[in-house]
N, C-alpha and C positions, 0 to 999 in steps of 0.2 A: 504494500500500500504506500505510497507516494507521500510525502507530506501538506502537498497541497489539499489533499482530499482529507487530512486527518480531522477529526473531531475538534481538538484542541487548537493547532490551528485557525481554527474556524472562530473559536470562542475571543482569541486574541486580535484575529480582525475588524470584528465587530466595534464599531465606535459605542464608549458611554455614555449616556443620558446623563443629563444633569436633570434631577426634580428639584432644586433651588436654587436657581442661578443669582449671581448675584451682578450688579449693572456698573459700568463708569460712570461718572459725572455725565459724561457725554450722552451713554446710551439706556441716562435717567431722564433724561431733560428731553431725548426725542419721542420717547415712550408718552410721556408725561405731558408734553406739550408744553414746556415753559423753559423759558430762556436759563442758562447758565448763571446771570447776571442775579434773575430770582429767585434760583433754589440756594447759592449763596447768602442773600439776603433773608432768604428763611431762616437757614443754620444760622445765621449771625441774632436773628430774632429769637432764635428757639422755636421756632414752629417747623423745621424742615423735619426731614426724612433720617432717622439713626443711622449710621454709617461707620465702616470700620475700616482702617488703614491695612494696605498690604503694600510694602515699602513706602513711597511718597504718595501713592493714589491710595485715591479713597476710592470705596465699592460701597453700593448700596445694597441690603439683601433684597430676594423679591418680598419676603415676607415684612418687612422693613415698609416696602413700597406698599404693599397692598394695606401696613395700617396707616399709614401715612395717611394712605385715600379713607381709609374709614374715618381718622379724625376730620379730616376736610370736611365729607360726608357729615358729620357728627357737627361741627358748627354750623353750618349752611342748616340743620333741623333747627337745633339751638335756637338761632336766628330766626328761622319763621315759625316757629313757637312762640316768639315775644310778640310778636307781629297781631 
């Protein structure tokens, strides 16, 4: 049997799935729809997205991003509740 054909093989060509990717600054803000300039301005406000350094960049997780938007979500109710 050949090694191309082997089992194992096989298992090692397969590329891995990531289930929680995490984003750059950059490919938060495209996702996201908001400038660089503003998710800055959030972290500096304290309302931005938690984030963790992996040498000089920063990464966003997805799980990170998806409460982000729920806090968003969560004042925009807020807000028209008082309303």
């Amino acid at each position: 049997m050949s090694l191309e054909h082997s089992p194992v093989r096989a298992q090692k060509t397969t590329s891995t799935v990531v289930s929680d990717p995490s984003y750059t600054v950059a490919e938060f803000c495209a996702l996201e729809r908001v400038s660089r300039s503003m998710l800055y301005r959030a972290w500096k406000e304290g309302w931005g997205p938690r984030y963790f350094m992996i040498g000089v960049s920063r990464r966003i997780s997805h799980r990170a991003r998806i409460e982000w938007q729920d806090q968003r979500e969560a004042e925009v109710a807020a807000g028209e509740a008082k309303k």
